[in-house]
C-alpha positions, 0 to 999 in steps of 0.5 A, a space after each residue: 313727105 307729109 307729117 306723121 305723128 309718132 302714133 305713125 312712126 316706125 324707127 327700125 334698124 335693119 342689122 344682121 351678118 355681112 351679105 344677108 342682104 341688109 341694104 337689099 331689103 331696105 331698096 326693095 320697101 323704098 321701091 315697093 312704097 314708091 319712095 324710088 322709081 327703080 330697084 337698085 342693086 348692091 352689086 351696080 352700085 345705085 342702091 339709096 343707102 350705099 351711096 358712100 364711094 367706098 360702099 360703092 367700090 367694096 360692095 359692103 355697107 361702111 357707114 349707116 344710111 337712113 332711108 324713110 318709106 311710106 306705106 299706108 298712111 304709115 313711116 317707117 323710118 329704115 336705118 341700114 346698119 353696116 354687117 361687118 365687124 370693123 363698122 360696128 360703130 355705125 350699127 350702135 347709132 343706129 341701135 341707138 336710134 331706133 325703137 325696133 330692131 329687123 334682122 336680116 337673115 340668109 336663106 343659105 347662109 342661116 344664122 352667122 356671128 352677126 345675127 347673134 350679135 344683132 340680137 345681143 344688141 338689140 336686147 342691150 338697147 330694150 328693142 323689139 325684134 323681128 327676123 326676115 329670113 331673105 334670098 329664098 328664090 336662091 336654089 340652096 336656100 332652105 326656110 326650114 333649115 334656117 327656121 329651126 336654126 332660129 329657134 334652137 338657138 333663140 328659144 320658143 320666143 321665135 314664132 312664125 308669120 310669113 313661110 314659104 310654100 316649096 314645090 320642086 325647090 321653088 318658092 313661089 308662094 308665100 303664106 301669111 299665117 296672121 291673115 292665114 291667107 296664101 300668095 302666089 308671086 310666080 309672074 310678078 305681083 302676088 296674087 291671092 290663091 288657095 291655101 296649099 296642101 304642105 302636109 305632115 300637118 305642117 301649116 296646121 303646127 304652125 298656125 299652132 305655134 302662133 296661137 300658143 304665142 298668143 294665148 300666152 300674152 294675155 290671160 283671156 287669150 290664154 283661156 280662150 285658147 285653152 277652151 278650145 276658141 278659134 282666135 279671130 284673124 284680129 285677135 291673132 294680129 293684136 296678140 302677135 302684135 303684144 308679144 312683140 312689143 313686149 319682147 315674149 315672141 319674135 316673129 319671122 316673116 320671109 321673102 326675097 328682097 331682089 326678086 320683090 317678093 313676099 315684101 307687101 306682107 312684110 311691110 302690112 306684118 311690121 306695121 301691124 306688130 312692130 311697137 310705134 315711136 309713141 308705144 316707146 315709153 320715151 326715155 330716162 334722161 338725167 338733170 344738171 344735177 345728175 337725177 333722172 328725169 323721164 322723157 315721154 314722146 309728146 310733142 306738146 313737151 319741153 324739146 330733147 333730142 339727141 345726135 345719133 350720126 354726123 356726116 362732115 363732108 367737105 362739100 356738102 357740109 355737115 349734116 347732124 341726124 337727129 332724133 326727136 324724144 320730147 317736143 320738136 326740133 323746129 328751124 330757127 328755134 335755139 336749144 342748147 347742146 348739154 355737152 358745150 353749154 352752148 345755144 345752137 341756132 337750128 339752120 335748115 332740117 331736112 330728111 335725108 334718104 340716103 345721101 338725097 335731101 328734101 325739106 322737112 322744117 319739123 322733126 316732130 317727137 318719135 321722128 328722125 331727121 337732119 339738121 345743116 351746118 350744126 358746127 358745134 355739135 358733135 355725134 352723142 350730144 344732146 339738145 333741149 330746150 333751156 328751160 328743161 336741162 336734160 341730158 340723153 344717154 349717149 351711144 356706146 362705141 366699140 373699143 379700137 382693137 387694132 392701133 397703127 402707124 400712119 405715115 404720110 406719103 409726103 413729108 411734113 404732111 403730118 397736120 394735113 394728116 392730123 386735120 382730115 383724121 379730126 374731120 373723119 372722126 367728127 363722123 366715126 368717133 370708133 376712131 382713135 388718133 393720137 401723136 405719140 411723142 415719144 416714138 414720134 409716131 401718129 397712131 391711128 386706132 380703128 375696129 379692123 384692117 378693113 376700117 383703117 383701110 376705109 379710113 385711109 380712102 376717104 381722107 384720099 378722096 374728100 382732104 387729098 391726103 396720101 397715107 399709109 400704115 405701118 407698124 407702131 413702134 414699141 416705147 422700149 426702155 433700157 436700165 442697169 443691173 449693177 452700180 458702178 462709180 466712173 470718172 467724167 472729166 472733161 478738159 479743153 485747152 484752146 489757148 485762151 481760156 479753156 473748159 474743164 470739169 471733172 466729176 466721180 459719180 457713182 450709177 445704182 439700180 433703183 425703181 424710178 421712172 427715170 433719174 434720180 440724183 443725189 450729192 454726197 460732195 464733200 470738202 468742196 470738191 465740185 462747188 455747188 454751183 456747178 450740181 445743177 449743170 450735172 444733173 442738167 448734163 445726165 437728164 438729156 443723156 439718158 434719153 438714150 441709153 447704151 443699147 439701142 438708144 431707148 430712154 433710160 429709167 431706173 437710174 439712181 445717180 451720186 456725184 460724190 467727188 470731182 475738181 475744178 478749176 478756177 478760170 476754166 471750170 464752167 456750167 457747159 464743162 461740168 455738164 460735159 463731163 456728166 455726159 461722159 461719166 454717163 457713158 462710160 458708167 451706164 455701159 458697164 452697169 449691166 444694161 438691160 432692156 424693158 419693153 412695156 406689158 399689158 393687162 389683156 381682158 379677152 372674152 371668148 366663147 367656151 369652145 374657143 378658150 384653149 386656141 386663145 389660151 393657147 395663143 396666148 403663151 405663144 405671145 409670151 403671155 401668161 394666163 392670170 385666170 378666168 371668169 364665167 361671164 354667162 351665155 357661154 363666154 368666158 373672160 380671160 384675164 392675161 399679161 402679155 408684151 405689148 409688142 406681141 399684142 399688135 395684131 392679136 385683134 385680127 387673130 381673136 376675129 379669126 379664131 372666135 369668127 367675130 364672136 371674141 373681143 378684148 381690151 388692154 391697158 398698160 401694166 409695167 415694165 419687165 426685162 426683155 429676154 436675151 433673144 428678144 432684146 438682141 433682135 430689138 437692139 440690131 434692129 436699132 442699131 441698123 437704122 
């Protein structure tokens, strides 16, 4: 592929609801500028960009996929973002990478949870928008339906550019309302007919609506149009073109991506209307010392670029996708990653198309390119020149909603588990793994069931490492009520020299975390050298309490009086008698158990607050209060049990369709009730 300057680039993620037809879309531009030789389909698994074997084998995008396309001396570089909800992650790379966002929309299905999301997005990042409305050859599509459908719910900035003509439920020709010009795709390749008769005034209201559009970016336009001028087929283009770029129109071209048609003027509308990387006005990044510093596409600047995507494949390597703001990235010059201080050789770059190299050498301001074997780089990072320190904002990842257990088929795998779960997170940092020490559990935390699972197929198939997942056990804790004094006495006549400690020690409630111990010992009962052995003795007792065998906290205990015996007392038998005291006193202080609260941030829709309310209580929860947050969303402040909390993230999906999310921390502890605590305990007891 010849060089482009950023004049010449186009950095367009390609984002929408699951089974829009996202990947479709990009292998019909890739075969239609000749990028490939044949038109692969999602469903044979011979698409460029879903070339992951878990894609292949799912049918779905997993990861995001970069796929350049050449048309008219122009590059466009497609960045093929997951649908599904569970691999948000890799959509907000490609957010994060591109300068332009197209929206896939169903022809049957209209506008769905992910088209919503798609736009939120792109309106976070300060993206352009544009909206291809796909699979019309499909008998129930309905253009218009799903035109309307856009406009009510994204306002009058939604304004038409490519329709369909529809004769006898077909849609044969298309209508390109910027050249205002009408192509007939029935064998194949369009060809140019007569403008068709659509009556009711149809094509003349949407000729309108593009010409309103129009006149309102700019105030000559406006006038002009006002007079009663015709706009120039031109002056339409660079109006549109204005409106788009500066967010005041969204425009919506159409077609379908498996049958290749309406795609030519699809590829002419989004280099005709679609900001260029040098239309951006570069970034704002941030010095050492944390001032901003504004960073202009130009390739003459000091080099900043950032990692947007990692791939770490065992047998290709690790493969670091970056994009260029200021500068060049050149092989064999040295910039410095801002995260590790460190200089980063930069080995071989190249451009990758889906998993398909070809050699690049420069990855010029305003592009998007791959560097080899960056070993130290990770995703987010940020790479200049050292004579111009400048850090890059990075990508903002969803928070896990979904913790598990993750065990290993093969016992004492756990560090070949631990070692691929670190690969795997290299490419996906929406992964979270932790060892939890306590409940001797490794944690995998991931966006849904589908990730986890996906998560688990690749460390399968690239480390051989066999895994499942199971629920994560919940940290309990156990505590007394009421203060007890008890005798420890430990005695041991073996013939020799024998063991003997004897302690009185008084058990009392109080707030600590665990223990805390005192000594009131008077006249010498108990020598002072021997307290240290009794303490010793009832911090290891109480990391199993009387119950279930949970660690005790709350505990306040006294030594206040005991014996001794000269020869046979020891350290080891005044730490013996403390353990007895304990189990003797613990189990008659009214032992009770405490299982771990969380403080839940959920945010919902409207409509769906009282089912998640609702829900709510039925987790024992309680509803701290509620706050607007605009648009239609309300955030939900809440305490519930941690144990009741596992897999709400699967029932909040369910509920709001993908609209909901939420975030927990841990609180406190309280006191299980009675029913709850006699399952945890039988359960315990029956390990």
């Amino acid at each position: 592929m010849k060089a482009y300057s950023a004049k010449q680039i186009y950095n367009i993620v390609l984002a929408g609801h699951s089974g829009a037809g996202k990947t479709s879309v990009a292998e019909a531009m890739l075969r239609l500028s000749g990028a490939t030789n044949r038109l692969g389909k999602v469903s044979d698994g011979n698409t460029v960009c879903d070339y992951d074997p878990e894609e292949i084998r799912r049918g779905v995008s997993v990861g995001m996929a970069v796929a350049p396309v050449e048309w008219k001396n122009k590059k466009l570089n497609l960045l093929d973002a997951p649908g599904l909800f569970d691999f948000a992650g890799a959509a907000a790379e490609a957010m994060r990478a591109a300068d332009s966002a197209l929206i896939i929309v169903s022809g049957k299905d209209s506008v769905c949870v992910g088209t919503e999301k798609a736009v939120a997005a792109a309106e976070k990042r300060g993206l352009a928008k544009a909206f291809f409305v796909n699979g019309l050859c499909d008998e129930s599509a309905r253009f218009y339906h799903v035109f309307e459908d856009l406009k009510a719910k994204f306002g009058p900035t939604v304004c038409p550019v490519v329709v369909p003509y529809i004769e006898d439920g077909q849609a044969n020709v298309y209508i390109n309302l910027l050249a205002y010009k009408a192509f007939d795709y029935s064998n194949g390749a369009p060809v140019e007919v007569p403008m068709p008769d659509m009556g009711d005034h149809r094509l003349a209201g949407l000729r309108t609506a593009i010409c309103e559009a129009v006149a309102e970016t700019d105030d000559e336009m406006f006038e002009k149009y006002f007079s009663g001028e015709e706009f120039t087929p031109e002056e339409v283009i660079v109006g549109v073109s204005k409106g788009v770029k500066s967010g005041a129109i969204i425009p919506v071209f159409c077609g379908d991506a498996l049958l290749m048609r309406g795609m030519e003027q699809f590829l002419d509308g989004l280099t005709w209307l679609l900001p260029t990387a040098a239309d951006k006005a570069g970034e704002i990044g941030a010095d050492i010392d944390g001032e901003p510093v504004d960073l202009s596409v130009n390739e003459d600047a000091a080099t900043a670029a950032l990692c947007f995507k990692t791939i770490a494949d065992p047998f290709v390597g690790k493969v670091s996708f970056l994009k260029c703001i200021a500068g060049k990235v050149r092989q064999d010059d040295s910039l410095l990653d801002m995260r590790t201080g460190n200089l980063e050789k930069i080995g071989k770059v190249v451009l990758m198309r889906g998993k398909k190299q070809e050699d690049m050498r420069v990855i010029p301001a305003g592009d998007i390119g791959a560097v080899l074997k960056l070993s130290n780089v990770a995703t987010g990072d940020t790479l200049c020149a050292p004579t111009r320190k400048v850090t890059l904002d990075g990508i903002e990842y969803p928070a896990p909603s979904l913790r598990m257990a993750i065990l290993p088929q093969t016992k004492g795998e756990e560090d070949k588990v631990a070692q691929s779960i670190a690969k795997l997170m290299e490419e996906d940092p929406s992964i979270r793994f932790e060892n939890n020490t306590e409940t001797h559990q490794l944690l995998l935390s991931g966006l849904g069931e589908q990730h986890l699972d996906v998560v688990l197929a690749k460390m399968r198939d690239r480390y051989n490492v066999q895994a499942s997942l199971a629920a994560p056990k919940i940290a309990y804790r156990e505590t007394i009520r009421k203060s007890v004094k008890v005798q420890g006495r430990h005695k041991k006549q073996t013939g020799g020299h024998g063991q003997f400690g004897d302690v009185w020690i008084e058990f009392s409630p109080c707030d600590s975390e665990g223990l805390e111990f005192d000594v009131q010992v008077v006249g010498g009962s108990v020598p002072k050298n021997y307290f240290p052995a009794v303490e010793k003795g009832l911090r290891e007792s109480i990391q199993k309490g009387p119950l279930a065998g949970y660690p005790m906290v709350g505990l306040h205990a006294t030594l206040y009086d005991g014996s001794y015996h000269p020869v046979d007392s020891s350290e080891m038998a005044f730490k013996t008698a403390a353990s007895i005291a304990y189990k003797n006193g613990v189990s008659q202080a009214d032992p009770v158990l405490l299982e771990p609260i969380d403080t839940v941030q959920i945010t919902v829709p409207d409509t769906n607050m009282g089912d998640v309310m609702g829900e709510i209580n039925k987790r024992r929860g309680r509803v701290l209060g509620m706050t607007p947050s605009g648009d239609g969303v309300q955030t939900i402040e809440a305490e519930a049990p941690e144990a009741e909390m596992t897999d709400f993230g699967v029932f909040l999906s369910q509920c709001t369709q993908g609209r909901g999310s939420f975030l927990t921390s841990f609180a406190r502890y309280e006191q299980c009730p009675s029913q709850v605590s006699e399952k945890i305990i039988a359960a315990a007891k029956a390990e």
